[in-house]
C-alpha positions as CSV (number, residue, x, y, z in Angstrom):
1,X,-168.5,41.7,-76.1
2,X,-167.6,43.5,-79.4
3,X,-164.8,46.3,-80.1
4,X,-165.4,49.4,-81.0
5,X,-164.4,50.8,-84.4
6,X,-161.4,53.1,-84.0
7,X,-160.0,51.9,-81.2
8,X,-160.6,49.0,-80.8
9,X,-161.4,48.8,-77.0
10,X,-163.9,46.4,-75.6
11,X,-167.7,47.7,-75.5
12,X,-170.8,45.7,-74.3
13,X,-172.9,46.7,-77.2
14,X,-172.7,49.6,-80.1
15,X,-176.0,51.4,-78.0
16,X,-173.2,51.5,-74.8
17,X,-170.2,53.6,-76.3
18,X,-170.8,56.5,-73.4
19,X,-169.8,53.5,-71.0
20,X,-166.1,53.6,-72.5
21,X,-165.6,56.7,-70.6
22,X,-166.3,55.5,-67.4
23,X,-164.2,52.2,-68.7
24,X,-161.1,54.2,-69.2
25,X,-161.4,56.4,-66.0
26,X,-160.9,53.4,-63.9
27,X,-158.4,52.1,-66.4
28,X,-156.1,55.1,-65.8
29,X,-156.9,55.2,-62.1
30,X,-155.1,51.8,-62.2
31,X,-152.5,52.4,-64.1
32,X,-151.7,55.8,-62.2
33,X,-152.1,53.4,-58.8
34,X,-149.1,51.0,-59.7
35,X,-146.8,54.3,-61.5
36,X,-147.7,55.8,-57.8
37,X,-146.5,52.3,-56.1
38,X,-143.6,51.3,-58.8
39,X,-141.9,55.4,-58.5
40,X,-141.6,54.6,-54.5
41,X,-140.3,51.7,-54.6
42,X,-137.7,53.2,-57.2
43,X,-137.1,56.6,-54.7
44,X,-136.7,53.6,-51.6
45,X,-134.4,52.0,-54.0
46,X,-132.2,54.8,-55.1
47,X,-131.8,56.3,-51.6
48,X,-131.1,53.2,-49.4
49,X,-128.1,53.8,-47.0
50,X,-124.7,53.3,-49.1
51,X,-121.1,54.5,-48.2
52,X,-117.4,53.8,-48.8
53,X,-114.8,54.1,-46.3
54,X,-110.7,53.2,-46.2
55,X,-107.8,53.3,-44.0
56,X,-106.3,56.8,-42.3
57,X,-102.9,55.1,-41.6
58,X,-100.7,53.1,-43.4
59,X,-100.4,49.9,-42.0
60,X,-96.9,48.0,-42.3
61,X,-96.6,44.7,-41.5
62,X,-93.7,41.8,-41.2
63,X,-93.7,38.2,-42.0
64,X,-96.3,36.3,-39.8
65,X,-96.7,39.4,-37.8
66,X,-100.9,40.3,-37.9
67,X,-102.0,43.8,-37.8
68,X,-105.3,43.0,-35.8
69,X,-108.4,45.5,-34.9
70,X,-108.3,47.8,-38.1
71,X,-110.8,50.2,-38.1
72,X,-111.9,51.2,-41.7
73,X,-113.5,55.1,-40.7
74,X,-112.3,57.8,-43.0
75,X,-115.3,58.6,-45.0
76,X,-115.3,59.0,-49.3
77,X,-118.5,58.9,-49.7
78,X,-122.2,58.4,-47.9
79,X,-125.1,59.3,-50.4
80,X,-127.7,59.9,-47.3
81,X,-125.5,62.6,-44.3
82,X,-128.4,62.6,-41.9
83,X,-128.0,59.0,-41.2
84,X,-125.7,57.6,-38.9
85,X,-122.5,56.0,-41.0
86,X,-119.4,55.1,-38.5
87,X,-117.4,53.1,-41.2
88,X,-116.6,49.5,-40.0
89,X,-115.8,49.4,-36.7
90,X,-113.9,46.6,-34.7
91,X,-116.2,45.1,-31.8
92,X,-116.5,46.0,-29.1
93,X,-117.8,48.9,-31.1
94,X,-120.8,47.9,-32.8
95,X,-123.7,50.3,-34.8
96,X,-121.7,50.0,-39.0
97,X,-125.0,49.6,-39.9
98,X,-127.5,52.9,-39.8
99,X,-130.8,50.0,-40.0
100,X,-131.6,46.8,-40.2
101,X,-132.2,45.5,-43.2
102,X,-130.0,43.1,-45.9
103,X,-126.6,44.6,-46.9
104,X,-124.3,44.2,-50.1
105,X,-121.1,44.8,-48.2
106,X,-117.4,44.6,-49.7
107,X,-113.9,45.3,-49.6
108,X,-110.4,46.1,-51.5
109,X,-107.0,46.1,-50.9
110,X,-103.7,47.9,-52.4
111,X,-100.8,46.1,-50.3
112,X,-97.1,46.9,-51.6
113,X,-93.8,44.8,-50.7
114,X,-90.9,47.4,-49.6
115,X,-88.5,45.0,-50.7
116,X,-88.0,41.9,-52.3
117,X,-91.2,39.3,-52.8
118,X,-90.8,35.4,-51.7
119,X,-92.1,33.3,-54.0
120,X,-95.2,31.3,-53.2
121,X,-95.9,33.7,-50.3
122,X,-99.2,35.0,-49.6
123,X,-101.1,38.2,-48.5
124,X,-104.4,37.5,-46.3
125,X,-107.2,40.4,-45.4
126,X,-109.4,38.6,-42.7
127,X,-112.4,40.9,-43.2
128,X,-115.6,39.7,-40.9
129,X,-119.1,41.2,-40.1
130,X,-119.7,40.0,-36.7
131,X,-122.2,40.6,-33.8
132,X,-121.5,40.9,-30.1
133,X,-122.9,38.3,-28.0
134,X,-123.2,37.9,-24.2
135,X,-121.0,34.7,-24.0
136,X,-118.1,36.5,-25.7
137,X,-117.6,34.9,-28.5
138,X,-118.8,37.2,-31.4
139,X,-121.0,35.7,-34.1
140,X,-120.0,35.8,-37.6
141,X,-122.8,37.1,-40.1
142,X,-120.5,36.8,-43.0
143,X,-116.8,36.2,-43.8
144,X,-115.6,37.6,-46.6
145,X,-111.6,36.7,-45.9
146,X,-109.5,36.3,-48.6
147,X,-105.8,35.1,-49.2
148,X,-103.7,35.2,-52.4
149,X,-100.2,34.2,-53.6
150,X,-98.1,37.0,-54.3
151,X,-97.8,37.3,-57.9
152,X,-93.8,38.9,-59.0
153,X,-95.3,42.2,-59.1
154,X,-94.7,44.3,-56.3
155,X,-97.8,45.3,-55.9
156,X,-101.2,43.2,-54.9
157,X,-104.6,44.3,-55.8
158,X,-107.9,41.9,-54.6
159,X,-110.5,41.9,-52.5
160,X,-114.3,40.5,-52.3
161,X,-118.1,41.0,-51.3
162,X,-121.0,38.9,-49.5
163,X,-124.6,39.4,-48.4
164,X,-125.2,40.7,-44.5
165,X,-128.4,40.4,-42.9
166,X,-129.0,43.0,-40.1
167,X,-131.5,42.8,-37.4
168,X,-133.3,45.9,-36.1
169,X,-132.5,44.3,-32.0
170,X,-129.3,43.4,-32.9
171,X,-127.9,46.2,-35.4
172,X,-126.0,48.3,-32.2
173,X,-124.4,45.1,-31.5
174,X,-123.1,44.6,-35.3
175,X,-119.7,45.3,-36.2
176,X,-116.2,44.5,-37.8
177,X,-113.2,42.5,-37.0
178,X,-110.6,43.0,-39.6
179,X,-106.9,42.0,-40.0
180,X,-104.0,42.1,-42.0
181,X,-101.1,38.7,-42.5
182,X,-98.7,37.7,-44.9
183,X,-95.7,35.4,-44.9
184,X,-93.3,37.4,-47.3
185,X,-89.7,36.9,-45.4
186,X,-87.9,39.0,-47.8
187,X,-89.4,42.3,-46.8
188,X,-92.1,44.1,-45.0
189,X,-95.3,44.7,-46.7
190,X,-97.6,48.0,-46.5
191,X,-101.1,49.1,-47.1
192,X,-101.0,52.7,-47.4
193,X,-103.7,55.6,-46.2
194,X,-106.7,55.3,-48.0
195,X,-105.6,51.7,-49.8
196,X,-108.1,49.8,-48.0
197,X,-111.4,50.1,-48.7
198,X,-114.9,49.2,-47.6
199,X,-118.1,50.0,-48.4
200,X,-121.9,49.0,-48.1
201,X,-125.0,49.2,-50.1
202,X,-128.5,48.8,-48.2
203,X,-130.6,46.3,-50.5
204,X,-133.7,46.8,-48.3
205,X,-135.6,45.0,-45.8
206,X,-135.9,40.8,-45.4
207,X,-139.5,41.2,-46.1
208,X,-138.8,43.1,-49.9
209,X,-136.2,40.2,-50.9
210,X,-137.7,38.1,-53.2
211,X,-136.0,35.2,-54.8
212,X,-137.8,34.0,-58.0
């Protein structure tokens, strides 16, 4: 095996040049087969199911007094219409999920006191992906609760994310259970319309997670 000349590709002999033709035909048919393969997976990529959805009413709430079964629905944003995107329903209401697949999922919260703020006190979002089951007793997928101590702002800003796996049987029975506590005695404590977020970001299917 020698190179030729110019180029400097690989040739079986200087008599056998016309043979690099045929060499970089099948070259480029290769290369042309993994662009062809690599550009789907980027389209797949770039239009897997996302969307973003928040509260459509405020939601006031006294000390130790839970505000249970909020339903996150208004829509901001979905990047694919044609699908099906509910928002993140409470069960019994399953179907946040359009397919099965594995899911970045996460939430934020803007919570204002409407008075004063007890020290040490703390806000709580209980914020759960959960799946209906025939016993009753939903089965968390992923729990992606959070509490904080007020700070001496007024206002409280946090929230947090996790991984969802979502079964093609089970995705109708898939939905959300999400609640809001805190234990501020001096005054009442609000989210307001549109203050509490959610969204999701379809990674792809179990079979096209690789971990390296």
């Amino acid at each position: 095996m020698i190179l030729s000349p110019t180029q400097q590709l690989p040739c079986p002999s200087p008599e056998d040049y016309a043979a690099l033709a045929l060499y970089m035909q099948r070259l480029a048919e290769r290369f042309e087969a993994k662009i062809v393969a690599e550009r789907a997976l980027i389209t797949d990529f770039a239009t897997q199911p996302a969307g973003l959805w928040a509260n459509t009413g405020a939601l006031t709430a006294s000390n130790g007094s839970p505000i249970s079964a909020i339903d996150i629905t208004t829509a901001i944003f979905t990047n694919t219409p044609s699908r099906l995107f509910v928002g993140f329903s409470t069960l019994p209401n399953g179907g946040v999920f359009p397919e099965a697949g594995v899911y970045h999922v996460g939430w934020n919260v803007t919570m204002q006191e409407l008075g004063g703020v007890t020290a040490g006190s703390f806000r709580q979002i209980t914020f759960q992906i959960q799946q209906a089951t025939a016993s009753g007793t939903p089965l968390v997928l992923q729990d992606m609760s959070r509490k904080v101590i007020a700070s001496t702002l007024a206002t409280e800003r946090f929230g947090n994310d996790g991984l969802v796996v979502v079964g093609e049987s089970t995705r109708a029975l898939v939905g959300a259970r999400i609640e809001f506590l805190h234990d501020n005695v001096a005054s009442q404590v609000r989210i307001n319309a549109g203050n509490l977020r959610g969204w999701y970001r379809r990674l792809g299917s179990t079979a096209q997670i690789e971990v390296s």
